[in-house]
Structures are given as C-alpha cells and as structure tokens.
N, C-alpha and C positions, 0 to 999 in steps of 0.2 A: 717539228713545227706545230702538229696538234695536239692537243691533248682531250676536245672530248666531243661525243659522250662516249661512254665506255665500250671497247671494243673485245671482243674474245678471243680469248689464247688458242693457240693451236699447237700439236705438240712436235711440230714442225716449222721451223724457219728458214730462209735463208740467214747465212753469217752477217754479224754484226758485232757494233763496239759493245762492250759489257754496260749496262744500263745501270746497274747498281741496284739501291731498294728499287727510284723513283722514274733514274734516267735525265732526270730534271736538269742534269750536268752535261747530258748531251743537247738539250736544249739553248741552255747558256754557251755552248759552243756555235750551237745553228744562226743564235742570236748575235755574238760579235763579229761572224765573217761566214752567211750561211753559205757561198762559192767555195770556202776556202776549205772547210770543215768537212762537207763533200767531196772533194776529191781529195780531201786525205784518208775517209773512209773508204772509197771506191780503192784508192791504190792498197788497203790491205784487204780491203773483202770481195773487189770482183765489181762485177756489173750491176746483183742482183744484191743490195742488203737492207737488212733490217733496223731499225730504230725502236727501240721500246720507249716507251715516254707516255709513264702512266697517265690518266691509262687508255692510250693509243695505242695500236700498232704500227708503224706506218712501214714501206716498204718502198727502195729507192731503186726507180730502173735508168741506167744508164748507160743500157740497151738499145740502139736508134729500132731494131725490129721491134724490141716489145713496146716500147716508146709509140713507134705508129698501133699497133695492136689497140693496146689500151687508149688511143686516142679515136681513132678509126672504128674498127672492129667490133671494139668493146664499147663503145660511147653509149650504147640505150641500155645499158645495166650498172654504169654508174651517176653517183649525182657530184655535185661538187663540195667542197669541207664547209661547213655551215659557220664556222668560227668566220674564215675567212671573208664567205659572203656576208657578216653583219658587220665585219668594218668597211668592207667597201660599201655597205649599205648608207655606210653615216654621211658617204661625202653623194653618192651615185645614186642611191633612193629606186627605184623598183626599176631603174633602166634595164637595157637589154644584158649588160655587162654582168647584174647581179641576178637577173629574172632566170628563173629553169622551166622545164617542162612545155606545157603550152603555150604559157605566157610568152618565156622564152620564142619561142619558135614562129608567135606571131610577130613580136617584135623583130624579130630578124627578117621575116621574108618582109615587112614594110619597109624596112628601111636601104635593105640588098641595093634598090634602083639608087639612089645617091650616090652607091660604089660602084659602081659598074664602069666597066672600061670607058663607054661610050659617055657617061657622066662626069667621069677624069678629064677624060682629051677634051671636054668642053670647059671644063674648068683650068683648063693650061692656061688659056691666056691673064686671067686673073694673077693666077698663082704665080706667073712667069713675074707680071706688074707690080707684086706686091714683093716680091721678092729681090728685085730691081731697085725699088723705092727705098726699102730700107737698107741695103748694100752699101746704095751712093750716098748713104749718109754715114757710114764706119769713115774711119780716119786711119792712116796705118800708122806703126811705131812701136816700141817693143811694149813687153809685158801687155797685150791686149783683151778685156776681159770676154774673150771669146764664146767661151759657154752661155755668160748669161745674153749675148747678143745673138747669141742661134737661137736662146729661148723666147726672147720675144722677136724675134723674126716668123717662128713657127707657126707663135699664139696670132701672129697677124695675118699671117695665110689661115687660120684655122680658124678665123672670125670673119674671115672675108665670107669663107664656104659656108658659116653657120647663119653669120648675120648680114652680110653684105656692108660690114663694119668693120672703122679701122681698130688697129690696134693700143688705144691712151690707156688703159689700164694697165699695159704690159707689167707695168714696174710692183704695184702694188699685189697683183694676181700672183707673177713667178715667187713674192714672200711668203705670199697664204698658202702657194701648193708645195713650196719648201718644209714649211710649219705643217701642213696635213701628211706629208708624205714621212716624216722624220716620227710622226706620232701613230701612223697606218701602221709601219715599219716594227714598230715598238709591240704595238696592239695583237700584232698577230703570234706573238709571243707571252702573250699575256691571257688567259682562257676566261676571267670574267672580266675584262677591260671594256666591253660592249655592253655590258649590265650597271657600267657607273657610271656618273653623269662625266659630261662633257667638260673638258679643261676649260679654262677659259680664253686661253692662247687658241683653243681648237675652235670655240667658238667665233673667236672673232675672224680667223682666219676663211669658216666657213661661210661667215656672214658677207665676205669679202669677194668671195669667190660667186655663193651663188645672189649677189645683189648685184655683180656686172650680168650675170643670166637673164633675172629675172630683168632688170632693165631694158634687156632685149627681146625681153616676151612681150612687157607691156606698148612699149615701144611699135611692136609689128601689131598687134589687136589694136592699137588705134586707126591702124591703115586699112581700106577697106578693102578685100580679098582682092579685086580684079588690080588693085593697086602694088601687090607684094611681089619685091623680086623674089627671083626662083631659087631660092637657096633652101637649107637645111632645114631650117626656122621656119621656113612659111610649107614647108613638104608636112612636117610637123602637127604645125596649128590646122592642114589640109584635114587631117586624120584625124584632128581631134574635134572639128566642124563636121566629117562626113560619121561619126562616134562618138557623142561626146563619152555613154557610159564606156563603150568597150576602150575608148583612148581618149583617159581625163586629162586634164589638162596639167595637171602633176606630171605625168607622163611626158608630155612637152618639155619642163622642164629638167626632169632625170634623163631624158633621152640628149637633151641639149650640152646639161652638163658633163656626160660620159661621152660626147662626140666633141666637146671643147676643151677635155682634159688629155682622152688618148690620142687626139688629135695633134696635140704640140708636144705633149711631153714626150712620147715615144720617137716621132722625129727628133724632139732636139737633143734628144741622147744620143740617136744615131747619127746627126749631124755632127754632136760633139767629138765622139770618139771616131768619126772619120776622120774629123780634123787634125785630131791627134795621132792619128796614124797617117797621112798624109804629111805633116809636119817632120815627122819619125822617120819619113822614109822619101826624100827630098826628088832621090832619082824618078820613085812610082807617081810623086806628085808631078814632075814635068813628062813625063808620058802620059799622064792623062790631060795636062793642059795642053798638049799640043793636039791632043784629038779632037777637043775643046773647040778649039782654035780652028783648025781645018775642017771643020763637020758646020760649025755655026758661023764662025770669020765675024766676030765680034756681036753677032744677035743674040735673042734671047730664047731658049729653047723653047719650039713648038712639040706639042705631042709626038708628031712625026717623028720631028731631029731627036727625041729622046731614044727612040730604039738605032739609032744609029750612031749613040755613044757607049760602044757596047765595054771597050777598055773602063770607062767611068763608071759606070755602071757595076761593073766586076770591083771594083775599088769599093761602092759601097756595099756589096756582098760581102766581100772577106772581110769588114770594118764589124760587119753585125752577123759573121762568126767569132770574131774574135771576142766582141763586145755585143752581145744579144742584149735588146732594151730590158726583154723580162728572160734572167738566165733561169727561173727557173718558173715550170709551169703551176697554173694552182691546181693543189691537189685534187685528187679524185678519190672518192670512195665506193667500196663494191658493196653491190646489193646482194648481191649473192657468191656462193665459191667463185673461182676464177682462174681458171690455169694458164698459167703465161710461163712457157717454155718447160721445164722441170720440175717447175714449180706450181702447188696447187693453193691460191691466194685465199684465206676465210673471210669469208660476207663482212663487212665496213671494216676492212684494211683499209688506211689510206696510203694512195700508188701518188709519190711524186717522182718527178721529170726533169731533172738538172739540165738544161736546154744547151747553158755553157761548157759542160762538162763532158755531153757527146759532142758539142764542136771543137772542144780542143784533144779529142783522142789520138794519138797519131796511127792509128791504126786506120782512122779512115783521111785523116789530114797529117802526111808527111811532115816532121818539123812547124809541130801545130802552132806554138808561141808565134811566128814568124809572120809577118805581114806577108801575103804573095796571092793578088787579085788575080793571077794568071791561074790557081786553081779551078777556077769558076772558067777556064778558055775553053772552046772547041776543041777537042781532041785530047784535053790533060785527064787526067786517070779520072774515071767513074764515081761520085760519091753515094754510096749507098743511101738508099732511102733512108728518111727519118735522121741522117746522119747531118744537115745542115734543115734548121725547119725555125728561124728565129719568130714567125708569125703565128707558130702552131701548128696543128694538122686537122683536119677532117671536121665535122658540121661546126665547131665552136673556134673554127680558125678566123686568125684577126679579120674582119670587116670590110678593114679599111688599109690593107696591105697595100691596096694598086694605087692608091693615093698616097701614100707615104713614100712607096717608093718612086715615086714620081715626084712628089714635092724633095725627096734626098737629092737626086738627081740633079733635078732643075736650080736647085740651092747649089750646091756641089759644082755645078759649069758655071755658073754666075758668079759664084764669089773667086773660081781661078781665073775667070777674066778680069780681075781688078785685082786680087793679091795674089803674094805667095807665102805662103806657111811657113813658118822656122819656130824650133822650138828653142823657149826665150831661157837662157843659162839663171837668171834670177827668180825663173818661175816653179813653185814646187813641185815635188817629184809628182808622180799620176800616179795614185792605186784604186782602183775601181772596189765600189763599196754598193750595196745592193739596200736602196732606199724605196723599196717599190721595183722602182727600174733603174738600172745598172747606170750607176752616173761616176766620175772621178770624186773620191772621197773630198779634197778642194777643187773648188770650183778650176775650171782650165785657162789660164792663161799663155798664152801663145805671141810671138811675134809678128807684126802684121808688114809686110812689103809691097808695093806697091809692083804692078807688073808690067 
C-alpha cells in the first residue's frame, strides 16, 4: 500500500509474494480487493509476510499477539505512514485523526470528556429520539434502500451530538463522502496523488461537505457563550475562547469534521452489515427481537436497558467481526529495529494490521464465515487477545467506541420493534469492498416487514 520514502533492505525477511523488478503488481492487486489479496497471501506465507513495493518495505502481521504488541507496547517508537496522513489531511485538516505527537495527545485528552461513558448515557435520550424520529418515517415493502437510510439516520444522530441540528443535508453530504471516499480510496495507492491539484469532483464534494460544518460554526459564534447548548460544537468553540493560539479556530473546524464523519460513517457500515446479517439469519434476528421486546415491551432504550440487551448486543459484535468498518489498520512505521516474535523488523518498515483477517481466523473463531453472536456469550470458548479488536487497541484506539456502540444498539432494538428483515430475491448479491471503510460493493437493499 506504500511506497515512500525510501526504506532499507535487510538481508532478512519474513516470506512473501515474489515482487518482481518494482512489486508494483502486488500493489495493483492491494488496490482491486486489498481483504482479498491479503488472505490469499497469508494462506501461503503464514502470519508474518513481506510486501516489497519499491521502494517500501512493508510487513503484514496477522498475528492478534504481535498485532496488540505493535499497537500497545510498541506505540512510542512508531509514527504513522505519512502518504496516508496527507490524504486524510485533504478532507480532516490537522484534527486529532491526522495530528501525531504532542499535538496529537493534546487533542485527544480535550476531547476524551465528550466520550466518556457518563457523556454517552446523557446523550441516550437524544440519540433514543432522533433515532425514533427517523424510523417512523421508513415505510416497509421489498427491495428497501436500506443502507443509504442507516446513513442518514447516523449522520442525524451525529449532528444532534455535534450541533444540536437536524439532519436536511443528509442527502447531499452521503454523495460528497461517497465521491471523497471512492477518490481517498484511490489516492492511497497512488504515491504523488497529494502533490496534484485537486479534481474538481473532489472539490466540489469537499466544498459540500465542509460548507454544512462551517455553517454550523458560524451559526453557534453568533450565539452568545452562556447561550450554547452543551454539545460538541460549543465544547469546541469553549477551547478555542479559553486558546485561541494553542486551539485556533481551524481547529474547531477539523475537529468538527473528523467527529461528523467517523461519527456516521463508521456506524452506518456497522449498522449496514448487521442488517445484512440479521436478514441472513432470520432464526438469530427473532431471538434478538424477542429480547427486544421483553427487556423494553415497546419503549425506547435507555442507557440502563442497553446493558440489559446483552443477546443484541452479541448480534452487533459478531456483525463487526465479520464486517470490521476499518478491516484493516493504518499503517505504522518503525523508528528504530524492532523484534516482534522471530523476527527482527529494520527502522521505517511499515507493519500493517489486517483487522478482518485475524477475525476471520478459525483458529481463534471456529467456523469463522458463519454468523454466531453466541461466540461473544458467557462461558463460549475464550477469544485471545487482539483476536477480535474492530475499534483498535491501546493509546490510538477509536474515541468514540462507547458511542457507537451505543448508538449500534439503540438503532438495532428500534428498528426490530417496527420491522423484520428478509433478504429481497431481486436485490444484488453482497460483496464487501473496502472504500475507506468496509461497505457492500452495491449499495444494500433489503426487504422491509412490518412487525
């Protein structure tokens, strides 16, 4: 997936595909199916292989040990692939997502209180309403364009928490981050794509994107402090009134955008593909509605009642092992040697993380393919560390986990109190295709019933 800057040979490797002069051929492979291309490597070379791709090194652990290691352990001696951070730079701009080091770390401990459990459970009721709202307005009947209705269902919960705003953009924003995310996709296989000007499809999609942002910046600065609700947005503009140097106002808005993008899009992939495997498996969909049903008897889930739909819950686990939103992690590069297991790593290898590919091992998940939330039960066999981790691991792990899966949840009991899932015989087949994050190659349509 990278190729620079130039990294040095070692006269040591683990086993890999043959690269040729360039490798460039293993690139164009990474590039048409990088899930698929991966575990056809893994199954002839092992856990541990190499990628030559001048002139990179890169090195694939598909390892859940060295996996947590290099993420964990190892975290304050590497940094992350610099290709990667200036494409997400063009849409994310110096947010936390992109930021390393200091900056990094300050950005993260200000915004930590937003995610915090005790910031979730106050935002349930929101979340519960907004989620409620848009539901009763679906209609059931076959072929349903389900996907893109999880997506702006998401982006409407994830505007509630930013702006304390509904969701009217939805339609136009899910085309812009379709159009960004299909050219992000592109880019990162491409080594000077960040050094040319911008398309003008990319343009305008960005202009689209971050002109509902700014909107809601200028928006909340006309309101006078003691007047701001208590959302994202005004935490935000708090920090950059008590700082303006150390948190300009730029910052407001790259912070804003990277918590209104990973906000819905990551949800609505995992909403998607629960659906799809909820639909797939009709029996595990009415055992979780009937917990549904007995645990809330037609309300709408409070914080509380969420830990008490613990079968539901296991449903959206095993949905995002199957279908992790990012199956694979972004890479990392060593500042220095590196020995992970056998192996002794040379200073700017870069170590990627196929996230999908250790959860579908059957070595740690029996009959991996297989939908079966009852892995995740009280007393089913033990899954090794690092062996299910769809959020990440250790200081750089997702943010905003406890909110996602709380918004999965709460979305997930609400919509089987009004439908039931079938999948529609005239709808195309599913093959998951990796646009950023792990979405069905066509959009998902589903049959919708009424319950």
């Amino acid at each position: 997936m990278a190729l620079f800057p130039f990294a040095p040979s070692s006269p040591v490797w683990p086993p890999g595909p043959p690269s040729g002069l360039t490798g460039w051929g293993l690139l164009r492979q990474m590039a048409a199916d990088l899930p698929a291309a991966l575990a056809g490597w893994r199954e002839t070379y092992g856990d541990v292989f190499h990628l030559r791709i001048w002139p990179e090194h890169q090195v694939v652990l598909a390892d859940p040990e060295l996996a947590r290691a290099v993420l964990i352990r190892h975290h304050d001696g590497l940094t992350r692939w610099e290709h990667g951070l200036r494409v997400f730079a063009r849409i994310h701009g110096d947010s936390v997502l992109v930021a390393e080091g200091e900056d990094w770390l300050r950005q993260r401990r200000a915004l930590q209180p937003l995610f915090s459990p005790q910031a979730v459970a106050a935002f349930q009721p929101d979340l519960a309403a907004v989620a409620a709202e848009t539901l009763d307005r679906w209609q059931p009947g076959p072929v349903r364009p389900v996907e893109e209705d999880l997506t702006a269902l998401t982006m409407a919960v994830i505007l509630r928490r930013l702006a304390s705003a509904g969701g009217g953009d939805a339609a136009a924003v899910a085309v812009a981050l379709f159009t960004l995310s299909r050219q992000m996709d592109a880019d990162f296989y491409r080594p000077l794509s960040t050094f040319l000007p911008v398309g003008r499809q990319q343009r305008q999609a960005l202009a689209v994107l971050h002109g509902v942002i700014d909107r809601h910046v200028a928006a909340r600065l006309a309101v006078p402090p003691s007047q701001r609700p208590a959302d994202l947005l005004t935490h935000l503009l708090t920090l950059h009134g008590q700082d303006p140097q150390g948190w300009p106002l730029r910052w407001v808005r790259d912070e804003a955008v990277t918590a209104f993008l990973a906000g819905f899009e990551t949800t609505a992939a995992t909403l998607t593909w629960w659906a799809w495997c909820m639909a797939s498996h009709p029996q595990e969909q009415e055992r979780a509605r009937a917990e549904v049903s007995a645990v809330l008897g037609g309300r709408a889930p409070t914080a509380e009642a969420l830990g008490r739909l613990p079968g539901l819950t296991r449903s959206v686990q095993e949905a995002l092992r199957l279908y992790p939103p990012a199956p694979v992690l972004f890479s990392r590069r060593t500042a220095a040697p590196l020995d992970l297991g056998r192996w002794r790593i040379p200073a700017r290898t870069l170590l990627m993380i196929p996230v999908m590919l250790i959860q579908r091992d059957p070595r740690w998940f029996p009959d991996p393919e297989a939908f079966r939330p009852d892995r995740f039960a009280p007393g089913a066999a033990e899954i090794p560390r690092g062996a299910w981790m769809p959020f990440g691991a250790g200081p750089r792990v997702c943010l905003g986990q406890g909110l996602a899966m709380a918004e999965a949840v709460t979305v997930a009991a609400l919509l089987l109190q009004r439908f039931r899932l079938a999948v529609s015989p005239q709808a195309p087949a599913v093959h998951p295709v990796m646009r950023v994050t792990l979405r069905p190659e066509r959009f998902l349509r589903l049959d919708l019933q009424p319950v």
